[in-house]
FIDO-371880 format. One record per atom (N, C-alpha, C): residue number from 1; x, y, z; atom name. Coordinates in Angstrom, 2 decimals, decimal comma, padded with zeros to 5 digits. Layout:
<kolkes>
{NUM {X Y Z} 'CA'};
...
</kolkes>
This chain:
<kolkes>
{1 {-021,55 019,86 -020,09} 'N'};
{1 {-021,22 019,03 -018,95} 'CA'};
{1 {-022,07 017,77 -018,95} 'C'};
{2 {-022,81 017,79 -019,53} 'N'};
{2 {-023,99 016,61 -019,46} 'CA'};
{2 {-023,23 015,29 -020,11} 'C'};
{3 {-022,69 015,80 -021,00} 'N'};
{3 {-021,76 014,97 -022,00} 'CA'};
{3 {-020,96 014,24 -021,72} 'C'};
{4 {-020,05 014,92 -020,52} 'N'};
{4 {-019,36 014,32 -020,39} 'CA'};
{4 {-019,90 013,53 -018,81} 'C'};
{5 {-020,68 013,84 -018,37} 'N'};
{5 {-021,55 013,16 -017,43} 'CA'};
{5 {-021,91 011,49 -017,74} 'C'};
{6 {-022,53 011,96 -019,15} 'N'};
{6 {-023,22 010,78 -019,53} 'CA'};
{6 {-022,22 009,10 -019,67} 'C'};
{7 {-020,95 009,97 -020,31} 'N'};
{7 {-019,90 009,18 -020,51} 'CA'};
{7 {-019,16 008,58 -019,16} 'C'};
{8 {-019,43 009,75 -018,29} 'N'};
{8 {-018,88 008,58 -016,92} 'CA'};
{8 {-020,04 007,56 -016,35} 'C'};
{9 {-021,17 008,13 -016,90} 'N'};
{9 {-022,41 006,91 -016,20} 'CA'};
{9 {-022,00 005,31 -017,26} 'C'};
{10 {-021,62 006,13 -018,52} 'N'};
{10 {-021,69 004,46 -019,54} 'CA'};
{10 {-020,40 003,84 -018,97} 'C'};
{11 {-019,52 004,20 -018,47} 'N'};
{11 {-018,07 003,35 -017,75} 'CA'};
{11 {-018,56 003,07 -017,05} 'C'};
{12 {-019,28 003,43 -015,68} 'N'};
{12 {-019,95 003,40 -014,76} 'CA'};
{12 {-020,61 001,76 -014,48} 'C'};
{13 {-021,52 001,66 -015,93} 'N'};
{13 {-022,32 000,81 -015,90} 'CA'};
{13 {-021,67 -000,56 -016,42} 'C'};
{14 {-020,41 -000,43 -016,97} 'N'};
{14 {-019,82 -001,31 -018,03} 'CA'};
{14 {-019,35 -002,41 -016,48} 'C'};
{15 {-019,25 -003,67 -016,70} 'N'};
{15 {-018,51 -004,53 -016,02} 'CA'};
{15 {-017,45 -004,69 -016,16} 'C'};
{16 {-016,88 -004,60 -014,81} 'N'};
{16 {-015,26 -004,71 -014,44} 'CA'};
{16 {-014,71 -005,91 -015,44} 'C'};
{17 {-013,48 -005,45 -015,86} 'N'};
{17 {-012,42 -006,38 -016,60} 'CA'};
{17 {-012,04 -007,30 -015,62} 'C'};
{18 {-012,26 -008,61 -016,62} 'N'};
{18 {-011,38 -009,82 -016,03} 'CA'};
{18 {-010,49 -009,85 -015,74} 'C'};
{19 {-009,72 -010,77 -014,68} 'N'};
{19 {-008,53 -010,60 -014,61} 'CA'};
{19 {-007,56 -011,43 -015,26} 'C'};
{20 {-006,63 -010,92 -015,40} 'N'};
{20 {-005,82 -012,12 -016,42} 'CA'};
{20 {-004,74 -013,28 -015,58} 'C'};
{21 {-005,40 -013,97 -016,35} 'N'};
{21 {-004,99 -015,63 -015,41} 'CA'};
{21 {-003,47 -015,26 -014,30} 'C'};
{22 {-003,28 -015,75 -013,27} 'N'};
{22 {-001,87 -015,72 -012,84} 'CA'};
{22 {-001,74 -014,26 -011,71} 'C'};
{23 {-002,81 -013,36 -012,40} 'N'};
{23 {-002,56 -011,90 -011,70} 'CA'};
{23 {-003,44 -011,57 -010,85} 'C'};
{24 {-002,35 -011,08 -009,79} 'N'};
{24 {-003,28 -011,06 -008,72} 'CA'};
{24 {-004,59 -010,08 -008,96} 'C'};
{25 {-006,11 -010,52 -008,51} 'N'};
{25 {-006,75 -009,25 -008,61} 'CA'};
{25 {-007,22 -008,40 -007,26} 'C'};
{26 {-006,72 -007,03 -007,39} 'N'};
{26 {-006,84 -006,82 -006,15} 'CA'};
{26 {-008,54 -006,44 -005,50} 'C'};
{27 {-009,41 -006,91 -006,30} 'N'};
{27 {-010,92 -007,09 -006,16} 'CA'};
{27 {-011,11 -007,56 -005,49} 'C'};
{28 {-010,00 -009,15 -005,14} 'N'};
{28 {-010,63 -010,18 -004,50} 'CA'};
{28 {-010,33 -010,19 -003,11} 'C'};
{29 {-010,78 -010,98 -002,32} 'N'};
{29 {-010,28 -011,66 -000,95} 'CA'};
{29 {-008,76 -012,14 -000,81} 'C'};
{30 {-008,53 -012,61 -001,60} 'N'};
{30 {-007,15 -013,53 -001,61} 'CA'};
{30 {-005,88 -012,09 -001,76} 'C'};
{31 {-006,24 -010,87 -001,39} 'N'};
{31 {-005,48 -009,50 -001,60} 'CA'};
{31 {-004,71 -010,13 -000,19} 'C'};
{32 {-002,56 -009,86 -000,16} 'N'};
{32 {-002,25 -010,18 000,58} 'CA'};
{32 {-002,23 -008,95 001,93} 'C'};
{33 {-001,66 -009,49 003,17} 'N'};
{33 {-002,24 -008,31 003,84} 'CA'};
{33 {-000,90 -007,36 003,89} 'C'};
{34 {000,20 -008,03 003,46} 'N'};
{34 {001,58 -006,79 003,57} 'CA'};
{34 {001,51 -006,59 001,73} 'C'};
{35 {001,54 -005,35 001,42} 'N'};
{35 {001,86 -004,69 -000,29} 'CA'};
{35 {003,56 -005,91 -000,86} 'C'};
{36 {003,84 -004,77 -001,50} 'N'};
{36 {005,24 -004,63 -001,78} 'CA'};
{36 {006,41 -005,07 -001,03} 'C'};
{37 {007,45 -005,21 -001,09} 'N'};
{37 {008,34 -005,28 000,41} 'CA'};
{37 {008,93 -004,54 000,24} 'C'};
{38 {008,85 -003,66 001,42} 'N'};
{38 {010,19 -002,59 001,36} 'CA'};
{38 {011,47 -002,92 002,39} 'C'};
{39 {012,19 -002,41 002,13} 'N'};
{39 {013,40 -002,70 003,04} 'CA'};
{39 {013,22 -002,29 004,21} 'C'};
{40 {013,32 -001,46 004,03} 'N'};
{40 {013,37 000,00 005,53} 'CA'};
{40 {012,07 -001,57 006,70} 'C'};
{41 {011,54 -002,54 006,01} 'N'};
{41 {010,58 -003,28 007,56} 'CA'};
{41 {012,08 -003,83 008,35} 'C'};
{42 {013,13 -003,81 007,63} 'N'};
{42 {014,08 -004,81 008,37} 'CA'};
{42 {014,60 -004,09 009,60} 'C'};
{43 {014,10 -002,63 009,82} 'N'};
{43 {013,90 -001,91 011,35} 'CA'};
{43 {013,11 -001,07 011,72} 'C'};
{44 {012,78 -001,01 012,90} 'N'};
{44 {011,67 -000,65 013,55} 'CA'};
{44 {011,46 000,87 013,09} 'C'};
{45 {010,60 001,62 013,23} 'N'};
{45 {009,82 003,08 012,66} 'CA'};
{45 {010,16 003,64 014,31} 'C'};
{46 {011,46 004,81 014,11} 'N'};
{46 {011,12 005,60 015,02} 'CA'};
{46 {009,79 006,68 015,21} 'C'};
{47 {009,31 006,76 013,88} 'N'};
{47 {007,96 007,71 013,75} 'CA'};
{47 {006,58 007,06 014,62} 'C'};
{48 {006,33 005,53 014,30} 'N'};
{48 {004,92 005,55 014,56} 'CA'};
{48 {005,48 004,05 015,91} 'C'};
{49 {006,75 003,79 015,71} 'N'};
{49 {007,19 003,26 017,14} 'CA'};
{49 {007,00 001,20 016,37} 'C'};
{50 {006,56 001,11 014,74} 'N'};
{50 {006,41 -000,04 014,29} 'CA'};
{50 {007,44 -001,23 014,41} 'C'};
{51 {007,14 -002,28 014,66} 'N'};
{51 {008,31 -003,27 014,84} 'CA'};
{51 {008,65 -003,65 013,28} 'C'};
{52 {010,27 -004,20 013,74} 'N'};
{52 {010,86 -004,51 012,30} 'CA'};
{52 {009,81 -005,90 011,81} 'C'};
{53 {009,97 -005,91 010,53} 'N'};
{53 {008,28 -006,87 009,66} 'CA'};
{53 {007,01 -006,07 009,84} 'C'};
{54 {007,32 -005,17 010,51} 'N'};
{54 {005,60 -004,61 011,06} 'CA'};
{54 {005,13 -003,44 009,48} 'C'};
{55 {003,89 -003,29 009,66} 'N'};
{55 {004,03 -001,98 008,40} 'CA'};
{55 {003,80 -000,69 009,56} 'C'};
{56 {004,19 000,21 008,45} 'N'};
{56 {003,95 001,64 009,21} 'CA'};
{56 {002,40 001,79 009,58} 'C'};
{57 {002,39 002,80 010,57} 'N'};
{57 {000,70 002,86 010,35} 'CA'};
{57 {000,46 004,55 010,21} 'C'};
{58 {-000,59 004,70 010,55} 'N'};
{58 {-000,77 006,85 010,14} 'CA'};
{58 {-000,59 007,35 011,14} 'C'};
{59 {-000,41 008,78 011,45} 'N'};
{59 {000,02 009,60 012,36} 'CA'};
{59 {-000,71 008,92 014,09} 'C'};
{60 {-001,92 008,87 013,51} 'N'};
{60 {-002,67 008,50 014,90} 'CA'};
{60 {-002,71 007,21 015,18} 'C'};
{61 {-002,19 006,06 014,68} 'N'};
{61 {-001,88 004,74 014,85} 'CA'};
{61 {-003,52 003,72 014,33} 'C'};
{62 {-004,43 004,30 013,54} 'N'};
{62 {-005,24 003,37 013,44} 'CA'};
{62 {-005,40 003,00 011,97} 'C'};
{63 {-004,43 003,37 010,93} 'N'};
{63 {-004,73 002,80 010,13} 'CA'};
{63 {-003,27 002,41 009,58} 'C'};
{64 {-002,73 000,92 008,57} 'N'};
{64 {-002,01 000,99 008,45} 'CA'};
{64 {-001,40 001,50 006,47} 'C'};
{65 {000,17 001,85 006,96} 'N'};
{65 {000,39 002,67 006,09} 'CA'};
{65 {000,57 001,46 004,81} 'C'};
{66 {-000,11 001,26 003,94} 'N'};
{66 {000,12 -000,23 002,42} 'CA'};
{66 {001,02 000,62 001,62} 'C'};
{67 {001,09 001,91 001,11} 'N'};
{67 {002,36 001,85 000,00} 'CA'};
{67 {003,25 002,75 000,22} 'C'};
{68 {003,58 003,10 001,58} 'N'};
{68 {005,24 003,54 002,02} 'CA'};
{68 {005,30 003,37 003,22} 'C'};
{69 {006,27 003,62 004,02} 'N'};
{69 {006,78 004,05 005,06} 'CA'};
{69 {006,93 005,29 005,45} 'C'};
{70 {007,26 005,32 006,93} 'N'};
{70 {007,80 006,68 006,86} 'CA'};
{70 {009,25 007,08 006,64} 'C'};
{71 {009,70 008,36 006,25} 'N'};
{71 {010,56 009,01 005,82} 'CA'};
{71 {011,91 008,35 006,64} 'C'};
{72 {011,32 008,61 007,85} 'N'};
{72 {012,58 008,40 009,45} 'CA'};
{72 {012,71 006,82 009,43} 'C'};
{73 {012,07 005,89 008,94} 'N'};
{73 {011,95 004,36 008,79} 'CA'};
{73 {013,32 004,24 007,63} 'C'};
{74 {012,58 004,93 006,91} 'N'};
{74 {013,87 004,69 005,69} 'CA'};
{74 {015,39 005,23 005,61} 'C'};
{75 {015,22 006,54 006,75} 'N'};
{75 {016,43 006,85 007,25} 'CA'};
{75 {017,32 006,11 007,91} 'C'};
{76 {016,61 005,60 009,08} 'N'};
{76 {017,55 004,60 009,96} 'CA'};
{76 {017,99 003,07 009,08} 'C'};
{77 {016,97 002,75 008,52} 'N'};
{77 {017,19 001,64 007,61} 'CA'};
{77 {018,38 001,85 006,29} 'C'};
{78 {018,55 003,51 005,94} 'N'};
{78 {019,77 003,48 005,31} 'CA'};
{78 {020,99 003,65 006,42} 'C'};
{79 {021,18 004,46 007,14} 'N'};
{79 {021,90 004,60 008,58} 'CA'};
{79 {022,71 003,28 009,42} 'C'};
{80 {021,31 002,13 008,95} 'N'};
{80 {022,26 001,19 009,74} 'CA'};
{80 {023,65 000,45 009,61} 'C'};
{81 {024,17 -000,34 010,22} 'N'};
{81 {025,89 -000,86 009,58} 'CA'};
{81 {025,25 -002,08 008,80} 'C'};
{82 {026,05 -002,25 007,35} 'N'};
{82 {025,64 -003,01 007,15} 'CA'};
{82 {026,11 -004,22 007,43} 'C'};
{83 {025,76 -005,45 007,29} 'N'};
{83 {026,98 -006,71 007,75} 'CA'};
{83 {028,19 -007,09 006,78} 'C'};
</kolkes>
């Protein structure tokens, strides 16, 4: 076990990879504050009560949800008519 100990201290110690020109790094400040876009923002979350554009947030409302929605978001968002 030491062995392989040792080998996570030498990654450990190694400096983070550059980023490559153009791409976002998500290290930095300039990280945007909505992820991905999902569809399902184009209506509101009957689960956590979120407005349409809004992101989901977690069961107890204090943190928000960055790489999904909820289940019932994406339901109604397939559910709706489309135009």
């Amino acid at each position: 076990m030491t062995a392989a100990l040792d080998r996570t201290r030498a990654l450990l110690d190694q400096p983070p990879p550059t980023p490559i020109p153009g791409q976002l790094d998500l290290r930095s400040n300039d990280m945007p504050e909505r992820p991905a876009t999902f569809p399902a923002l184009a209506v509101a979350c009957p689960t956590c009560g979120s407005q349409p554009g809004q992101l989901c947030t977690s069961h107890s409302g204090t943190r928000v949800r960055r790489h999904d929605v909820h289940q019932a978001r994406t339901a109604a968002h397939q559910q709706r008519p489309t135009p």
